[in-house]
Each structure stands twice: as structure tokens, then as C-alpha cells.
N, C-alpha and C positions, 0 to 999 in steps of 0.2 A: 504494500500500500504506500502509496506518494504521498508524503506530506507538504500540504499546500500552505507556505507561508507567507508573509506579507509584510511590512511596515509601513507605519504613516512618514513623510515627508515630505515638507513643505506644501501640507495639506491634502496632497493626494496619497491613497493605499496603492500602492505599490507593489505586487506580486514578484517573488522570487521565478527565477527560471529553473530554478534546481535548489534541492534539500542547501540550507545553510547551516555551520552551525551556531546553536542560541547565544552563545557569547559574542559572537560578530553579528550578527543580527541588530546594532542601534545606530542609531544616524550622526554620532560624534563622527566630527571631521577627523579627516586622517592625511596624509602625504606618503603618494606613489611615484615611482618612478619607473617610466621606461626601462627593460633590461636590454635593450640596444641602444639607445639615445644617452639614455641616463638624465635625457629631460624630465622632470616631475610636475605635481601637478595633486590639489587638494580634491579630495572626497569622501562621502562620509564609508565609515568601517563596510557597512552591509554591501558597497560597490565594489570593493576594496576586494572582501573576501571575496565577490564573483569574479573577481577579474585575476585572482589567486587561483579560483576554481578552473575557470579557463587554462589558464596556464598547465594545473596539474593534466590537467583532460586531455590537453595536446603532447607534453610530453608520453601519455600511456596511449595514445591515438587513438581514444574518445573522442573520433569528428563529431557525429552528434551533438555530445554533450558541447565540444568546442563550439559548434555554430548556434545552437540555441542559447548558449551565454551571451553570442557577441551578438546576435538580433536585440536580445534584452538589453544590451550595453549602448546599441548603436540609439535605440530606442527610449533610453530612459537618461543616459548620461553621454551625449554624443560629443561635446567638449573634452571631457576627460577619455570618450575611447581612443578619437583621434591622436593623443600624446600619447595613450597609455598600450593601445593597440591598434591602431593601421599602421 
């Protein structure tokens, strides 16, 4: 069974794209960095860990789970995917 999470930020509920876990799940800002650029760039933890997720997903070649992160990324935080991921 999938569990379906969600948080509120900056007013709107927000649906996760894949299980998180509840310690990274809150909206304190955080600072990321490109691991090819080494440009960085603010956002809150719960993106952070998606974009963490993606990461591991591609290293084990979880396309799937890779491209359904970065829909959710392109889609809900397209500022930060740009730096963080294209």
C-alpha cells in the first residue's frame, strides 16, 4: 500500500510524488547545491529530500521513480530544478 503524503506551503497542499521520510517532510528552508555546478540554491527540507530521492533513484536506475520526481520538481519548484537538476 502507497502512502499518500502531502504538506501545506505557502498555502497550497502539496502532494508528495513518492513515500518521504516524516523527519524531512517540513517546509524549513534548507540550501542545495548542484553536484556538477556546485551552484546552490534555497528550498524548503521536503524538496530537498525529493531531489535527494531522485538522485538515489538514478544512481540504482529507478527511471520511473527518476522521472516522476523530476515532473513533481519541474512542477512545483521549477527555479530550484533548473540549478538543482537540468
Amino acid at each position: 500500500m502507497e502512502l499518500k503524503q502531502s504538506i501545506e506551503y505557502n498555502g497550497k497542499k502539496i502532494k508528495m510524488p513518492f513515500e518521504i521520510y516524516p523527519e524531512f517532510l517540513n517546509d524549513k528552508e534548507v540550501e542545495a547545491s548542484n553536484h556538477f555546478s556546485g551552484e546552490s540554491i534555497t528550498l524548503p527540507q521536503f524538496a530537498k529530500a525529493v531531489r535527494d530521492a531522485i538522485l538515489g533513484a538514478e544512481l540504482l536506475g529507478d527511471y520511473p521513480k527518476v522521472r516522476k520526481g523530476l515532473n513533481w520538481f519541474r512542477q512545483h519548484f521549477a527555479k530550484q530544478y533548473m540549478v538543482l537538476l537540468d
